[in-house]
N, C-alpha and C positions, 0 to 999 in steps of 0.2 A: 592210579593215585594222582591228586592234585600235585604239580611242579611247587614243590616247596624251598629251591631254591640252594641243591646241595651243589650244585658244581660252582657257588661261588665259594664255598669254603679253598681256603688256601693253609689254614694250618691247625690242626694236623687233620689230612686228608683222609676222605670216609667218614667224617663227622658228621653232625646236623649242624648248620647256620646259627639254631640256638645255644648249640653246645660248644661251639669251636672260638678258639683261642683268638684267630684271623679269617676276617673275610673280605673278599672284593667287593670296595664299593664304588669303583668306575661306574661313569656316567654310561659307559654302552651298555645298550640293553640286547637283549638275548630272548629266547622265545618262551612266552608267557609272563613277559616283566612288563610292568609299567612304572615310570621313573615319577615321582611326587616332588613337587618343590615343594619343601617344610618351613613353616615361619613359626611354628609352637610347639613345644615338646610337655608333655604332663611325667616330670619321672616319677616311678615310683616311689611311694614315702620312704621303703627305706634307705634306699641306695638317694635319695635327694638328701635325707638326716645324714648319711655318714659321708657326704661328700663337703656338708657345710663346714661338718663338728670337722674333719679331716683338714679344711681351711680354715679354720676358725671364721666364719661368716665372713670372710673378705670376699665380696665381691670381685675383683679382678682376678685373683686366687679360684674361685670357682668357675668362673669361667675357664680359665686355661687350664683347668683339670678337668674339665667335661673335656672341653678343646684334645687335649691329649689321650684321651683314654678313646675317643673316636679317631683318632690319630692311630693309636697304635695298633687298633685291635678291627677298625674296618664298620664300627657298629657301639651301638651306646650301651655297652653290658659293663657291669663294673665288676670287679674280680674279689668284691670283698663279700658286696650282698648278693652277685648272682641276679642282677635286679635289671628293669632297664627303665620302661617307661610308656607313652602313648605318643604318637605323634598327628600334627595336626597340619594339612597342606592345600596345594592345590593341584588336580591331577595336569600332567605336563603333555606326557608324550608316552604310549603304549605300541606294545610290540603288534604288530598284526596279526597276531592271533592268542592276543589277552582277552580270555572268556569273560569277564564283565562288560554285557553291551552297556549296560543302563551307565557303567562310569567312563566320563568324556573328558580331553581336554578342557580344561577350564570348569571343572568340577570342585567345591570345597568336599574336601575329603577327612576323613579322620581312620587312622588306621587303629584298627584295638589289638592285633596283635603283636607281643610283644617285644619292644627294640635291641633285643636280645638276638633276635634273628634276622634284623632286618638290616641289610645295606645303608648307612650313612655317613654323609658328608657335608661339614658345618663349614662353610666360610668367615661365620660370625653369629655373636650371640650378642644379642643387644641388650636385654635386661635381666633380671632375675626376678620373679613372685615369690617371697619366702611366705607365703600365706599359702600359696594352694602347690609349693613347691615347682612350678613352670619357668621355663625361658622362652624367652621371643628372639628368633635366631632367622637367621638365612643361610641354606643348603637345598639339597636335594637328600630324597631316599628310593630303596630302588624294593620295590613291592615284588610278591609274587601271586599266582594264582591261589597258592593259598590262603595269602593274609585276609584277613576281614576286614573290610573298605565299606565305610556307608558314610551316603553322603550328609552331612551339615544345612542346618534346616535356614540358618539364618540368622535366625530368629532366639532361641535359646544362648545365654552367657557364656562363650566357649569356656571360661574357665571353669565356670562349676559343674558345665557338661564334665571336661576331661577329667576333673578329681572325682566325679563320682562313676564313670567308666573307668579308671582307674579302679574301682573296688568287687569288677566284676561281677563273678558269680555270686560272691557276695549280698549283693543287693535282691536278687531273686531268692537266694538261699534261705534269708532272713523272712522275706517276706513271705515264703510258704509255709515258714516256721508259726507266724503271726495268725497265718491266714487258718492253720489246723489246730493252733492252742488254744483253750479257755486260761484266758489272764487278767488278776485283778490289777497286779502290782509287779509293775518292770523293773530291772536296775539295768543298769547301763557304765561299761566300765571303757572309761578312755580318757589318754591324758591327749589328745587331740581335739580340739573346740568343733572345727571343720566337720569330721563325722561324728563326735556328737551332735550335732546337728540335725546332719542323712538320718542317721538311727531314731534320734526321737521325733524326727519328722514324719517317717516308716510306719514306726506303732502309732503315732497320733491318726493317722489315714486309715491305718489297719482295725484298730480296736476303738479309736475313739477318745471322750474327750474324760470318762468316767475313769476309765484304765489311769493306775497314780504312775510317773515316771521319777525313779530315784537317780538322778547323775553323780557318779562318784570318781573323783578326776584326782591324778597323786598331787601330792602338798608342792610339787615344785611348781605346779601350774599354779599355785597361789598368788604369786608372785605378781602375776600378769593379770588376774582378775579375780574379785572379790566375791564374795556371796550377793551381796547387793547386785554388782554390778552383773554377774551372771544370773540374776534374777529378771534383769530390768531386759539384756540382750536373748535370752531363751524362752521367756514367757511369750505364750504361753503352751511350749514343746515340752519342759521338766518342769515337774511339783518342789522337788526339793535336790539340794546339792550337797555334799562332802568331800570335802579335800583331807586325803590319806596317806599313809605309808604305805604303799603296796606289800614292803618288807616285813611289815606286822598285820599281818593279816586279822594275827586277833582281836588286836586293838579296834580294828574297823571294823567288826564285826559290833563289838563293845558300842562303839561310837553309833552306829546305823539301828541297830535293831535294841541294846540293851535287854530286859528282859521280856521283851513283847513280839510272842514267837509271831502273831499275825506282819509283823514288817519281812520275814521273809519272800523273798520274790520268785514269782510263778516261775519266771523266765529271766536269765541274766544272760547280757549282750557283750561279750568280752570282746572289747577290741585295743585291747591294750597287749603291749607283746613285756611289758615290763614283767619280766622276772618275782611270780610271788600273787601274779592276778588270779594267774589258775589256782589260789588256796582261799582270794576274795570270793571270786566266784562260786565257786565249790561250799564256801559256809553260808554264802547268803541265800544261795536257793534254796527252795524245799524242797523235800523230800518227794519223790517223782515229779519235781520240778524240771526244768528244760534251760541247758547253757550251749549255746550260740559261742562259738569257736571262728573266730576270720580265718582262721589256716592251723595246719599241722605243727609250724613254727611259732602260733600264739598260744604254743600249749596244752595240746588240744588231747594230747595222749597222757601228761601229767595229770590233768585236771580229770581224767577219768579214774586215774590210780587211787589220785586224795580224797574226789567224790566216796569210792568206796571205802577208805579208811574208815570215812566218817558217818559207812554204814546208811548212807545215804544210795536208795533208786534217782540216777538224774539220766534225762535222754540228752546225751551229748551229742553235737551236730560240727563238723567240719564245711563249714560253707564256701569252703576257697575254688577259686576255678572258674573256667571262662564257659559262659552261655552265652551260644548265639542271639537270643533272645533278648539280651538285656540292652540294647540298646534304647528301645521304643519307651521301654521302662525307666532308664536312667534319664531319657530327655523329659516325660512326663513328670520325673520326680524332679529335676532341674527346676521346672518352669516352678514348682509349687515351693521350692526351699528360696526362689528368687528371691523375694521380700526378706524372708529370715535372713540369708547369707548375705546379704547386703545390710543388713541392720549390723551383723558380726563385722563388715567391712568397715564399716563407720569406727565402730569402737576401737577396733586397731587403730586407724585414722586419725581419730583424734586421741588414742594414748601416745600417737607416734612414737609407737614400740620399735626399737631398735631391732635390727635382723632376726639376731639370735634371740628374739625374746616375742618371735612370730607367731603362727597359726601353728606350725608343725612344732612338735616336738620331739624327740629321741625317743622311740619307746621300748626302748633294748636293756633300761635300766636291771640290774639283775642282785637277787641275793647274795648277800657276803658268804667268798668263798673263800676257801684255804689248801694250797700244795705247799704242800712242805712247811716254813714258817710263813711263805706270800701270803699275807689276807689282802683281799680285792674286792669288789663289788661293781667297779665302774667298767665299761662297757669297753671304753678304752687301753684300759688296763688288761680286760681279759684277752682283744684281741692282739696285746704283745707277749702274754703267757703264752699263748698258742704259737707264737711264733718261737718263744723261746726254749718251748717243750719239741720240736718241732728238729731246731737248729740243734740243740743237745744230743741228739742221736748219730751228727755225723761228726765224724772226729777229724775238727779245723778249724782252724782258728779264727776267731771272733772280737771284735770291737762295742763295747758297751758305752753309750753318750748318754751324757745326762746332767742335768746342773746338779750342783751340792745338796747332799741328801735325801736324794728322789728315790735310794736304793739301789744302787748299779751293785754293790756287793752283795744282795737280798739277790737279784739276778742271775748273779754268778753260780752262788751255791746252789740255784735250781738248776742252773746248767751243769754241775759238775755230779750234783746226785741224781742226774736224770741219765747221763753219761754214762759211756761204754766203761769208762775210768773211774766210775765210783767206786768207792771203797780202795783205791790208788791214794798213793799221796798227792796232797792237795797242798800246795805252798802262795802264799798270800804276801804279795810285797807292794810296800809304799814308796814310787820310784820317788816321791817329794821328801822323801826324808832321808835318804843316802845322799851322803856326804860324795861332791863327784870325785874326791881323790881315792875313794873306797869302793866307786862304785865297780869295778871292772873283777876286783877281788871278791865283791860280795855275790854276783853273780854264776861265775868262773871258778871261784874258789882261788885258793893259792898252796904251791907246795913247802914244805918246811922251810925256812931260813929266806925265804923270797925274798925279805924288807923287812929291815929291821922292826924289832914287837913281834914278829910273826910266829906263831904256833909252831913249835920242832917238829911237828908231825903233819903239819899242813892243814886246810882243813877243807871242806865242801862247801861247794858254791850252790847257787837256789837251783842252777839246771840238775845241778845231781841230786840233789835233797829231792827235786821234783821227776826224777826218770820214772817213763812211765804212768807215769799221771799227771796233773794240772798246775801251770803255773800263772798265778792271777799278779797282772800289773798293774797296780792301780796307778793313777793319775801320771800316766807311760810318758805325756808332752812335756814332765819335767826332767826326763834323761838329756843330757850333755848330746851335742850335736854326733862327738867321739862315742858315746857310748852306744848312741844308735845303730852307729852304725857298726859297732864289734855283735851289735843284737841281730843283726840284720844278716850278717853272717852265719851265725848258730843258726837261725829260721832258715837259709839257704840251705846249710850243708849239713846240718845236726850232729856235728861235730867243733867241738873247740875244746881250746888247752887250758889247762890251769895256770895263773899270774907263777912265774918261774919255772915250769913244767916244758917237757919235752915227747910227753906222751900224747896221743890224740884220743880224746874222750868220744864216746859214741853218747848221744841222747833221743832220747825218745818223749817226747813233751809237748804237750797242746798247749798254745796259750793264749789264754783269754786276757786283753787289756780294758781299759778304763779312764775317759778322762771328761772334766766336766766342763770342760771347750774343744768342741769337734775338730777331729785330728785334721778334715780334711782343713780346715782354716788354720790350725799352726801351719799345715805343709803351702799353703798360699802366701802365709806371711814369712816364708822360712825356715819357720822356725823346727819342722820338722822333717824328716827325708821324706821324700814322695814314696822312693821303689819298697823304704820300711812299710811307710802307711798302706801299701797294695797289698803287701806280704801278709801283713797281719787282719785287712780289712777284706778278709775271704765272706764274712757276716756281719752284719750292722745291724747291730740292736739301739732303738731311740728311747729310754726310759723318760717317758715324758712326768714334766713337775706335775705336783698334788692340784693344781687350780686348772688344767686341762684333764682331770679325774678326779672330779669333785663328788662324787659317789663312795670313794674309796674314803670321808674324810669320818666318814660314821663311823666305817665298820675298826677301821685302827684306832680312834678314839675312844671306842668302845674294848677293842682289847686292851688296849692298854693301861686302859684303867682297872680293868677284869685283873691283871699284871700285878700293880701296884698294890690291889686289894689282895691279891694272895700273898705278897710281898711282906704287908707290915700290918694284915689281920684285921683289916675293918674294911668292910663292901662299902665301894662309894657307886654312885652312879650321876650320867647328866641330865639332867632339864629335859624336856623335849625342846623348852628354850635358848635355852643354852648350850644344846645340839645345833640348832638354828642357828646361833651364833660362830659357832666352831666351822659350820659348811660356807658362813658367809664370807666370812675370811680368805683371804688369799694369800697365802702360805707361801711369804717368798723363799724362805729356810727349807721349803717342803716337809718331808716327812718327817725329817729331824729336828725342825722346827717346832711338828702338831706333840711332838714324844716328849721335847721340853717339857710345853706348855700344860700338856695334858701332866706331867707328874709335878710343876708347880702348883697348880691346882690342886689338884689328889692333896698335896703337903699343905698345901695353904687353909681346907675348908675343915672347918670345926664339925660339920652336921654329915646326913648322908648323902643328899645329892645335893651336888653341884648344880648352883644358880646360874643364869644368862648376867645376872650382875658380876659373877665373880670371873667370868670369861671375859666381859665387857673391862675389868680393870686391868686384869693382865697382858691383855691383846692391846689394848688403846692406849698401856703403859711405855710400848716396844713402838707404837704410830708416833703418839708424841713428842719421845727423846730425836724419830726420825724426820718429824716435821716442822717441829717450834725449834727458832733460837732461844737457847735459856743466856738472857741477860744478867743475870748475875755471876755465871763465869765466864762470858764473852767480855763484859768490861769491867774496871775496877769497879770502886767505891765512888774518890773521890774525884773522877773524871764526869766529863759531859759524855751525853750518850749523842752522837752523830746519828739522826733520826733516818737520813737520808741512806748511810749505810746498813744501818740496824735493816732497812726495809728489802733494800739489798738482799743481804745473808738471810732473811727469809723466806726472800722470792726463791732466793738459790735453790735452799732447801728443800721447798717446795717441787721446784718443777725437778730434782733428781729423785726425790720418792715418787712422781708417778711415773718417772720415765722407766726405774727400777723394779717398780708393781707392776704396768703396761705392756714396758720390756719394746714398746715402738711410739713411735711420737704421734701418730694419728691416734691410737688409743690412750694415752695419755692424757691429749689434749680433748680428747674426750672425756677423759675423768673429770677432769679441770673443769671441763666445758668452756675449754677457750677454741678458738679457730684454730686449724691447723699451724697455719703461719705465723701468727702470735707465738706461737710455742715453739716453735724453730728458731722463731729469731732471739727470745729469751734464754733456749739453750745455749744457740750459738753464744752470743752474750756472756756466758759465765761459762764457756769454756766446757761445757758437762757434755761428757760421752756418753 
């Protein structure tokens, strides 16, 4: 068997290189390696998506978290998607007795497979492509006789080479699909521009120029380009376009085809992994039609289950997977998409689209779900559900962060009915609202006659009320420096006394806390103990605000309104415009914010559904008391108005609602669209933190 490189595994040992945790990626080589210097890495779409959305497109942020995850782990695999990447180099230095004669020092190489198993080490990454997902870096990688190494022609656009060897088997998959079907009429399902592209470039080569091509791209791609303008950049690869809900399948079904069964399509190309495609797909083909699956993770086993629901013969096809063949294929198709992907090049270009508003987009968007009361939808969201479903089964203590009403008590109760201790008592305290002369008693409890007022009989503190089962502290960084640490002691010994007492209590008690300033920054500024914050910081859950899970802002919107109508007996519903509106918003209040506003509404609207006008007054009611000075209670009557400071306390105003929207001055001063340093120095100026 070819040297695939298992003795550089380091943790845990007996593994494969692809599979393992740690691997050696020293520069010595060992027999059957040849070491690559690397200047380009192509990662995979998905693991490139969730490392941006994970930094929120900051550039320096993504670098240093590529930088660290090759740091930790010896190799470019990411722990969330499993994913890695392609890399692109120059061959350096081989072992003497590396079986590739034909690959030579000073060879342009590209290795296909993938950086999951392969040795790397980055000394620097110099830029980032948020279009086709690449960095331009300098290290080395350390290859084996197995990897697949061919050489670079020259000639061919390395980057559209990499994203389209990037999609593998794929690209063969399809095309043998094309190459055996009779088809009039294709759809094509992808919130990706980039292989929309590959794809209608494929069939246009395959079947020709008769064949109708329908692109149907989700609504959040809207955003970034229009009908027109995706008319003018794709002609002439698609006939016609649709921007959809994935989540309403029916609707787009409604929207595409209406009552005219001929717009059904021979053949649908799903490469969309958004959550809800495999039910687009599945109604728009026909019946012994043919749906094209990128992988087993785009769906591929749901979309056969729904196909059948719907009483539908469809030949479904899982295309994912590496052929040695595809290379010869992906450069010939490179050279022919040149012209188009460079036409797509431009119009980013000149939209000078911001990062996150690039070629790639997140395609993990998913149907609204619900555990327990959580309803979620965002991609985001789900992967701290898993965490927190995850964490609730071992019985220890946890710390929940999160700004003001993001849900950190929605959290807990998942934690506590997922828990060993469900169905235990469950006790819920609000450290901000005990009085600190009370607080030692309300906790501990007190025995009769302790302090004057006191109960003859004494009474129970939260640790006994909670023996046994759970005790939730919310907003824990407003306990007394003394009272932490009498807490800190219970967590120690799980024993303490009652305020006048002489018996020693035994307890038994998980405690989950909560605060919506991160403990570990109270304990930097003081203000709380460290050895407490370790004791209790055994789990860290981060519930992130509603405008970093902008997915989730439908699906609550939508219950809650469902809420309200069962509430006071008359069904309302929203806009799809005035959905729009609701997602466009950024929820500094969060959750608790959209629950207001959503039951102001409901109360506010005479008819059944809610207008985008009547979201537009509510929402820009709450903007404008936070960004206009109102002149008439800043100064009397019959005073002069000082023009000079009026403009002032404007400015003020101003630059603290975007700093508080933003939440950092680079974005901010983006909102603004001021320079960075303009905006620094106007903060500094009036004093605003």
């Amino acid at each position: 068997m070819k040297y695939y490189g298992a003795d550089r595994v380091i943790e845990p040992k007996g593994a494969l290189p692809a599979t393992a945790w740690k691997v050696d990626n020293s520069a010595r080589l060992v027999s059957r390696e040849i070491k690559i210097a690397v200047s380009m890495i192509n990662l995979e779409i998905t693991n490139f998506e969730q490392i941006c959305s994970s930094c929120e497109y900051d550039e320096v942020k993504i670098k240093a978290h590529i930088l660290q995850v090759i740091n930790q782990r010896g190799k470019l695999h990411n722990p969330y998607t499993k994913s890695g990447g392609l890399l692109f180099g120059t061959a350096e230095k081989a072992a003497d007795d590396f079986p590739m004669a034909d690959i030579k020092p000073g060879d342009k190489v590209i290795c296909m497979s993938p950086l999951t198993g392969i040795p790397l080490c980055l000394e620097s990454i110099e830029s980032v492509d948020y279009q086709y997902g690449q960095i331009k870096c300098r290290g080395y990688a350390i290859c084996f006789e197995s990897s697949q190494l061919v050489k670079w022609d020259g000639i061919t656009d390395l980057r559209y080479l990499l994203r389209l060897l990037d999609e593998e088997g794929n690209l063969l998959g399809v095309k043998s699909v094309l190459e055996s079907k009779t088809a009039s009429r294709i759809a094509i399902l992808s919130s990706d521009l980039v292989l929309l592209m590959v794809y209608a470039k494929m069939v246009r080569q395959q079947l020709g120029t008769d064949v109708s091509v329908t692109a149907i791209i989700d609504k959040a791609q809207a955003k970034k380009i229009t009908k027109s303008e995706f008319d003018n950049v794709f002609s002439p690869l698609a006939d016609e376009v649709h921007f959809v809900n994935m989540n309403r399948p029916a609707d787009t079904l409604e929207m595409i085809t209406g009552d005219d069964r001929n717009r059904f399509a021979d053949i649908v190309i799903n490469l969309d992994d958004t959550e809800g495609s495999e039910c687009v797909a599945s109604l728009l083909v026909k019946d012994k039609g043919t749906i094209c699956y990128m992988s087993f993770k785009n769906n591929y086993s749901e979309g056969s289950l729904i196909a059948d629901s719907l009483g539908k013969e469809v030949n479904s096809y899982s295309t994912y997977g590496y052929d040695r063949n595809v290379y010869e294929y992906a450069l010939s198709l490179a050279e022919a998409l040149t012209p188009h992907l460079r036409k797509l090049d431009n119009y980013y270009r000149n939209r000078k689209l911001k990062p996150s508003s690039g070629g790639i987009k997140p395609r993990t968007q998913m149907a609204a779900q619900k555990i327990d009361d959580f309803i979620y939808s965002s991609p985001v969201t789900a992967d701290m559900i898993e965490k927190v479903l995850n964490i609730a089964r071992y019985d220890c203590n946890v710390v929940i962060q999160g700004e003001t009403g993001t849900g950190k008590e929605k959290v807990f109760e998942l934690i506590h009915h997922n828990s060993p201790r469900k169905g235990k008592p469950c006790i819920r305290i609000n450290c901000a609202t005990i009085p600190e002369n009370l607080a030692e008693s309300e906790f501990f409890g007190y025995e009769g006659g302790a302090f004057t007022g006191a109960q003859k009989d004494g009474k129970e503190g939260y640790f006994e009320m909670a023996d046994n089962g759970t005790l939730f502290l919310d907003e824990i960084g407003a306990l007394s420096m003394t009272m932490q640490s009498k807490l800190l002691r219970v967590l120690q010994e799980s024993t303490f006394y009652r305020l006048g007492g002489t018996e020693q209590i035994k307890t038994n008690v998980r405690v989950i806390c909560a605060n919506n300033v991160p403990l570990k920054k109270l304990v930097e500024e003081g203000k709380f103990r460290e050895d407490l914050y370790y004791r209790l910081n055994i789990c860290l859950i981060e519930v992130p605000p509603l405008r970093e899970r902008v997915e989730d802002i439908r699906c609550l919107s939508e219950s809650f309104v469902k809420d309200y109508s069962r509430r006071y007996g008359i069904d309302r519903r929203f806009s799809q415009e005035a959905q729009h509106r609701l997602d466009e918003y950024y929820w500094p209040g969060n959750v608790r914010e959209l629950e207001n506003a959503v039951h102001r509404l409901y109360i506010a609207q005479r008819n059944d559904v809610i207008e985008a006008d009547d979201v537009d007054e509510i929402l820009n009611e709450d903007v404008y008391d936070k960004i206009m000075v109102n002149v008439r209670k800043t100064f009397k009557r019959d005073e002069q108005i000082d023009f000079t400071e009026l403009m002032e306390e404007q400015e003020k105003k101003i630059i603290t609602y975007a700093l508080q929207k933003e939440k950092t001055t680079r974005k901010a001063a983006e909102f603004l669209n001021l320079p960075q340093t303009t905006f620094v120095r106007k903060k500094n100026k009036y004093n605003i933190t």
